[in-house]
DOPANU-69584 format. One record per residue (C-alpha): z negated, x negated, y; residue in one letter. Coordinates in steps of 0.05 Angstrom, whole numbers, plus 5000, padded with zeros to 4 digits. Each point is the difference from the previous one (the first is absolute). Example, Ala and Ser with C-alpha at 12.3 -4.5 7.8 and 13.67 -1.06 7.14 Angstrom:
! residues 2
484447544910A 501349735069S 
This chain:
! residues 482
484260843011X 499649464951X 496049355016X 505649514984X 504150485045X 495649955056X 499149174994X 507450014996X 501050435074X 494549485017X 504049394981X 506650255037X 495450245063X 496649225000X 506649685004X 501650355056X 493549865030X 500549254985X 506949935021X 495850245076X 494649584999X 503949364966X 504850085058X 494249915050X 498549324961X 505249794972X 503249725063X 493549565031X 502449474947X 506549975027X 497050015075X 502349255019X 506949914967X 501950705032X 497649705073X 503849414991X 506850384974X 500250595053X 496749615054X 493950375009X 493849735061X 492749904965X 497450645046X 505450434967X 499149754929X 495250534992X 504550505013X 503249974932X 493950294971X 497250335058X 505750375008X 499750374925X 492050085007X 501350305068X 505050494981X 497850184932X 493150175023X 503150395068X 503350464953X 495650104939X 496550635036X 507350335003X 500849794934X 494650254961X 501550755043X 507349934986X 497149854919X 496050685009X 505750385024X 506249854972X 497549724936X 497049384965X 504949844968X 506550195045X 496449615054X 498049364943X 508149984992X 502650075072X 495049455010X 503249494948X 505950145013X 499649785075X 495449444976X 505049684959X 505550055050X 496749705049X 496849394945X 508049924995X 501650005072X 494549475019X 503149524944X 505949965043X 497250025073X 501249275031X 496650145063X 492850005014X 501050705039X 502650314947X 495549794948X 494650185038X 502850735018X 501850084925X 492749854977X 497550605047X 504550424967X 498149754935X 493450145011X 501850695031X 502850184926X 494749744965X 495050425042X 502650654971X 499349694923X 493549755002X 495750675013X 506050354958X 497949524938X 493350045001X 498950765001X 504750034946X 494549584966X 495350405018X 503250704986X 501649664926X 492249694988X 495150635008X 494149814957X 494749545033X 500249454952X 507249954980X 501350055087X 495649415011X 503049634951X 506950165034X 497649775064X 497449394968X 507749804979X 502050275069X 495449515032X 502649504962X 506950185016X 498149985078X 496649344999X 502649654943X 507250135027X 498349575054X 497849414981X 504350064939X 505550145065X 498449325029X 501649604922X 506650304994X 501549905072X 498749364995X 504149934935X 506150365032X 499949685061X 499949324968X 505550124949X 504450435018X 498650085085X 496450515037X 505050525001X 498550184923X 491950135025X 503950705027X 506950114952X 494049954938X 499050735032X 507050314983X 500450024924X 492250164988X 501650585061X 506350334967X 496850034921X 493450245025X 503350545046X 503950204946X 495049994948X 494550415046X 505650495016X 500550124923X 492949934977X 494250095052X 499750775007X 500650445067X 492550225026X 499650615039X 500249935077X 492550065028X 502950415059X 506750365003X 500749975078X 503849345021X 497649845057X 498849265030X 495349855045X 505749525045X 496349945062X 493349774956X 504249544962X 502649625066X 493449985034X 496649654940X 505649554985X 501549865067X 492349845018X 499249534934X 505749665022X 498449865070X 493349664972X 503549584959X 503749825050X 493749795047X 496549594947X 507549664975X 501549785072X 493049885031X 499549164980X 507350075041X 497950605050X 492449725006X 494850434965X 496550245065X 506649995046X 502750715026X 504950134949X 495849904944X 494550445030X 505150555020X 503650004936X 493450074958X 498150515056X 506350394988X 499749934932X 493350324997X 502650545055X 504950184942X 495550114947X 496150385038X 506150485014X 500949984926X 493150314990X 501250555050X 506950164969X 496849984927X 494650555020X 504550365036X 506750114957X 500150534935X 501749534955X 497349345021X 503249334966X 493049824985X 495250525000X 493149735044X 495750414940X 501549564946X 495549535042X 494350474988X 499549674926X 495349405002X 502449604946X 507550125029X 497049795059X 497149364983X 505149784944X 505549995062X 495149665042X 498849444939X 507749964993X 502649845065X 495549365007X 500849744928X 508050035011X 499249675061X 496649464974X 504150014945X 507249965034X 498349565043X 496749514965X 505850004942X 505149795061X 495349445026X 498349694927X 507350014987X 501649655057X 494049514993X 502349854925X 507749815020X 499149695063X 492349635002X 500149834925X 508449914992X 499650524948X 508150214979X 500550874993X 499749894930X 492249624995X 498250425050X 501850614959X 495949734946X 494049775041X 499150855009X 500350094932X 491650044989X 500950625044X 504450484957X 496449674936X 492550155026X 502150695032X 503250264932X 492949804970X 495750415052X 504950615008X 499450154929X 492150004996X 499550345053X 500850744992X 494649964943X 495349655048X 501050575057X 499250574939X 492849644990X 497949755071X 503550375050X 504449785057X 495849695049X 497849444981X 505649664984X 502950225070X 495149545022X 500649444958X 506450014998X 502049805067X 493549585007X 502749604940X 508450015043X 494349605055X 497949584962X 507149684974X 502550055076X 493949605028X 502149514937X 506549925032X 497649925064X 496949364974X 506849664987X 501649265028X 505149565007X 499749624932X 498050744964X 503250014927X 502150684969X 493949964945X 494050065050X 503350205057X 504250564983X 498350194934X 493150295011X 502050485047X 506350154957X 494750314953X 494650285039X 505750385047X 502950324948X 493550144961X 497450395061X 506750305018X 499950314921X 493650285012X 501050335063X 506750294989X 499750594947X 493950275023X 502749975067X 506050414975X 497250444956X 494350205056X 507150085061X 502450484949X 494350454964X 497050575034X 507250175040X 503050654999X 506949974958X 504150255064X 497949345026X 500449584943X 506649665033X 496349855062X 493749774969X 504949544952X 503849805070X 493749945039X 495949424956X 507449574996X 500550125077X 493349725011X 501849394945X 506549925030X 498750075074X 493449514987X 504549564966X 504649875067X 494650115050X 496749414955X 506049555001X 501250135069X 493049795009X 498349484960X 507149625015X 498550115079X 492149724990X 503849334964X 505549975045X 494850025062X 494849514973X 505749514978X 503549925073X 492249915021X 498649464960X 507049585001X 496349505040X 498349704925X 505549924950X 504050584979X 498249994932X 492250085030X 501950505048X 504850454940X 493149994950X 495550185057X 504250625019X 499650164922X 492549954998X 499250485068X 504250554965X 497049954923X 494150055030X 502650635046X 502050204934X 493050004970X 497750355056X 504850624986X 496149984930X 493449945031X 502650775036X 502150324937X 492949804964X 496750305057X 505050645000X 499050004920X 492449975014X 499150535055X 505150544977X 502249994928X 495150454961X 497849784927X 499150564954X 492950014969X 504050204936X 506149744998X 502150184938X 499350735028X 503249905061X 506149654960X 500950684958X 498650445065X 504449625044X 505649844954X 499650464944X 500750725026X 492950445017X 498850215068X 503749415028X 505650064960X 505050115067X 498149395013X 505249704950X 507449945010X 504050554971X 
């Protein structure tokens, strides 16, 4: 295949994959004008985004099999398809139930085009460097989308209402469906038996979700009161049903022996803390900026904008700095450098200005979230056998995506409980107190994926070698995604 044929099947591919992750930022702009027009409560605010995080990363496991079975590029479609529907049908909900229900559902579709996408990148980028430099743009695509989500949310939102942060969907969904339909080519199924693992599928999803749940409801429920306890305890019952089912069933929906790679291992267990961090602190900041600093959507677009900016700068050095040094240590800096602009922002006052109090961190967040994320991708997916390549696609955006709600849920339940606490003293006090207990929760989460980046990732002693061995055929060349 020709290069500018394969950057082309990338370009149609990325849309599609920034259509999924704008759509999980696109709306935090657009958080207080939809509370006041369908009448949401501050404790189910969250549940706008929560409800798309939750959903999407519940189903990305049956996604990525349902991408090995039936096809990349069958299941890519099905995926839009549903996706834009259901971008349509929350532009006309009018009821906070409904929107809520739709954005589970929209999340739902979007689980089965993430994976899809992203092994089609991978089947279409099978030399080491030209791959890296893929998942360099893909990175970019993944982060960027966001904060770039949160400018035109804000832009939308102001101008033309909050509605259009979803109908934007429905023309970019139709052209793109029809022009991957016509141009990305069909990739033969990894495995020609169609089975789904259903009863996996529920147990994970239906564990994640009761978590959630606990840490969403605990500043309501009480964080050591029965039903948070038995929910988590439930929760955790579940996965561990999940685990039995998964070594137990022929065809698992995530097979436990892709664990038995370290690096897959470790760049999962980097992931899920860096998204929840991540998540979570985007909803907080973007609720700090309109309502402690009076910010309107369309400044507080623009007061993101370093982090787009900054991350396109870092993704694209970075695949030539893991060819010379190696993964590892920027899997440490990286989230060590995410601390750093959290603890900044856990500095904030009352009489804060944007230039020292938010901007710093606006650099050094996105600096560190640039480092860490293409080597964290490129490690989830390299040394995988190409049956799996779906799952191992599925698995590192159910570990982003899961982290990513389990993070809000957090982080939103750590301000909401240290806020009632301290409403003795103004609210404004007690509002930017909560804020500081949950970036600095956040900080903590980045403290965990250093140390996980530190004890399991493995740095080649040649990377170089390793980059050709592990991405460009030889005795590892299963490995890849055919």
């Amino acid at each position: 295949m020709k290069t500018s044929s394969k950057w082309l099947i990338f370009v149609l591919v990325a849309i599609a994959q920034f259509m999924v992750v704008l759509d999980n930022a696109i709306t935090n702009v657009a958080l207080p004008t939809i509370k006041q027009q369908l009448h949401f409560n501050t404790n189910t605010l969250q549940w706008v985004v929560t409800a798309y995080a939750l959903f999407f990363g519940g189903f990305l496991l049956l996604g990525g099999r349902a991408a090995d079975l039936f096809g990349r590029k069958r299941t890519l479609l099905s995926g839009m398809i549903a996706f834009t529907t259901f971008s349509f049908l929350i532009g006309i909900s009018h009821t906070s139930t409904q929107l809520i229900a739709l954005r589970a559902l929209q999340g739902t579709a979007g689980a089965f085009m993430s994976p899809a996408a992203l092994s089609i990148v991978l089947v279409t980028f099978r030399d080491g460097s030209a791959r890296n430099k893929a998942l360099s743009f893909w990175t970019l695509v993944a982060t960027g989308g966001a904060a770039l989500g949160l400018l035109l949310g804000g832009a939308l939102t102001q101008y033309f209402g909050w509605r259009w942060n979803f109908f934007i969907n429905v023309p970019i969904g139709i052209v793109m469906t029809i022009l991957i339909a016509r141009l990305v080519p069909e990739h033969e199924r990894e495995d020609t038996k169609k089975t789904l693992d259903i009863p996996g599928a529920i147990l994970a999803t239906s564990s994640l979700m009761l978590l959630v749940l606990a840490f969403s409801q605990a500043p309501q429920w009480g964080w050591l009161s029965l039903r948070t306890l038995l929910s988590i305890a439930v929760s955790l019952v579940l996965l561990g049903g999940f685990i039995v089912n998964e070594s137990r069933v022929r065809r698992p929906l995530m097979p436990l022996s892709i664990f038995k790679i370290r690096n897959v291992r470790g760049a999962n267990l980097i992931m899920a803390p860096l998204y929840a961090s991540l998540l979570g602190v985007f909803f907080l900041l973007t609720l700090y900026l309109q309502g402690a600093m009076r910010l309107s959507p369309v400044m507080t677009g623009l007061a993101f904008l370093p982090f787009p900016v900054t991350l396109a700068l870092m993704s694209t050095r970075m695949p030539k700095l893991v060819g010379r040094y190696g993964f590892k240590r920027f899997l440490i800096a990286g989230p060590l450098t995410v601390a750093v602009g959290m603890i900044w922002l856990s500095l904030l006052h009352v009489g804060s200005g944007y230039w020292l109090g938010i901007l710093p961190a606006a650099i050094l967040i996105p600096v560190g979230i640039g480092m860490t994320m293409m080597p964290t991708i490129a490690a989830a997916t390299s040394g995988v056998p190409s049956r799996e390549a779906g799952i191992a696609s599925g698995l590192i955006s159910t570990s982003q995506q899961m982290g990513g709600a389990l993070g809000l849920s957090i982080l939103s339940g750590v301000a909401a409980s240290v806020t009632a606490s301290e409403l003795r003293v103004d609210n404004a006090q007690a509002a930017l107190q909560g804020y500081h207990a949950a970036f600095l929760v956040g900080a903590g989460f980045m403290l965990l994926a250093a140390i996980a980046a530190l004890v399991v990732i493995r740095n080649p002693k040649k990377p170089d070698a390793e980059e050709r061995t592990t991405l460009h055929g030889s005795p590892l060349q299963s490995s890849l995604v055919h």
